[in-house]
C-alpha positions, 0 to 999 in steps of 0.5 A: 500500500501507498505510505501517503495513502496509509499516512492520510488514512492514520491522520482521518482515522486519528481525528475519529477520537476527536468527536463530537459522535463516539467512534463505535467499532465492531471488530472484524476477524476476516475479509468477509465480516470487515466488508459486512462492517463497511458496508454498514457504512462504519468509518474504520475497521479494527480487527478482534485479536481473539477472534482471528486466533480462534478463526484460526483454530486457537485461544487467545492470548498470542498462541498465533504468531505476528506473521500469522496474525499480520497474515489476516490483518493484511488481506483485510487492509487490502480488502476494504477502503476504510482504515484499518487498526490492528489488535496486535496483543502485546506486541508479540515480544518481550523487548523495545526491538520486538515492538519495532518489529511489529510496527514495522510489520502492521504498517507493511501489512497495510493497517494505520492503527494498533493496539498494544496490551500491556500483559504478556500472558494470562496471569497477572504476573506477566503485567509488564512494568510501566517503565517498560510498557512506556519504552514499548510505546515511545519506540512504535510511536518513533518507528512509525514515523520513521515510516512516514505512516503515524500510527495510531495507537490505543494503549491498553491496561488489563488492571480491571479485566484480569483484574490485576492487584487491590480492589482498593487500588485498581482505580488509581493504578489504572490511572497511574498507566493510562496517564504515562502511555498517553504522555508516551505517545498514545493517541487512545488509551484503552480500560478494558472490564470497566462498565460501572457508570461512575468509574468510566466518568471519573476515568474520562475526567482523570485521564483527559485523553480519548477513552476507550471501553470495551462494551459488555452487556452491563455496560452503558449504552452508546449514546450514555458513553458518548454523554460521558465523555467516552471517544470509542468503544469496541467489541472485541470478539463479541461480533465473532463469537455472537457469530459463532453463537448462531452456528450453534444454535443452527446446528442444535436445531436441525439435530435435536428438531430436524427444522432449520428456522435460525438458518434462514432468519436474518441470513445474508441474501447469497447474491449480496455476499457474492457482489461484495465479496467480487468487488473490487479496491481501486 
């Protein structure tokens, strides 16, 4: 892809969090769902690390390689117009180089976002030190524009969906994070686990940094979070495993009832798949 177009589409895509409207995202995990997403007239794409892993036929949790996940994140960039942000987990390494690398590697697959997790594996011990994770971001930041393609990057702390540490401090320590990697160089900072109303307004108010939150079915609605001052929101593997939630239901039909009824409800007319599917990116 054209670095000027990729680095126009970083700028367009940057300007998302400025508001007024929320950025809303539901995440993608192939080519087919990221044009249904297009389609339905969404701005930008962000791809669902998770969903891709298990697409794959594995957990979450950077049990795929980046050239494995940069292999999917590739033909979506390829397949749509809009922007396209990249779920890239923890960066797929331990160290500065490692995130180098991996920025190197999202802008050649043709994305102008990342995300950046800042636990490296399931348990709580594996939260990276914030004077690492801080590194971590400055050195994308830096790489990417050596590039000539101003990433756009959404940093993540999992304090609150591990969760990770005291109760009695998760707010503060969350804070602590959010805080430094905007000051790093994030241009979004992302809490996921957090759906209490009044946590997410102070968290707006103590950051004053575009906030990012991971929608859940306790969590607020759009147009509340947008009130509170919320930039974006995404669903993580949500769409894909809802996806997968309807398989299974067709599936439970036609063995337990010999009837196919959820086959049919709601399913994409063939012919529109194949027009969208055959369409061409100029």
């Amino acid at each position: 892809m054209d670095v000027r177009i990729q680095a126009e589409k970083a700028e367009r895509f940057r300007k998302m969090h400025g508001g007024p409207r929320i950025l809303a995202l539901p995440n993608a995990w192939d080519v087919a769902s990221a044009r249904i997403l297009e389609e339905a007239r969404y701005p930008a794409i962000a791809t669902s690390s998770a969903g891709i892993a298990f697409s794959l036929g594995h957990p979450d949790g950077q049990r795929v390689s980046r050239d494995q996940m940069l292999e999917v994140v590739g033909q979506i960039s390829h397949a749509v117009r809009v922007p396209v942000t990249a779920d890239m987990e923890a960066g797929y390494g331990t160290t500065v180089k490692d995130m180098e690398e991996t920025a190197k590697a999202v802008i050649a697959a043709g994305a102008i976002g990342m995300n950046l997790e800042d636990v490296t594996a399931d348990d709580e011990s594996s939260h990276v030190d914030l004077a690492m994770q801080v590194e971590k971001i400055r050195a994308i930041r830096d790489t990417a524009a050596s590039l000539g393609v101003p990433l756009v990057l959404n940093a993540r702390t999992d304090t609150y969906l591990k969760p990770i540490g005291e109760a009695a401090t998760r707010f503060e320590r969350t804070v602590e994070r959010l805080r430094a990697y905007r000051k790093a160089g994030a241009d979004c900072v992302f809490a996921p686990g957090v759906s209490d109303r009044d946590t997410i307004v102070e968290l707006v108010k103590a950051i004053a940094a575009p906030l990012n939150i991971l929608i859940s079915s306790g969590c607020p609605s759009l147009a509340e979070l947008e009130g509170m001052g919320v930039a974006r929101v995404s669903a993580g593997s949500a769409v894909m495993r809802a996806t997968l939630g309807l398989v299974r239901r067709i599936g439970k039909e036609l063995m337990e009832t010999g009837t196919y009824d959820s086959l049919f409800d709601g399913a994409i007319p063939f012919a529109d798949l194949n027009r969208m599917m055959g369409r061409q990116i100029s």
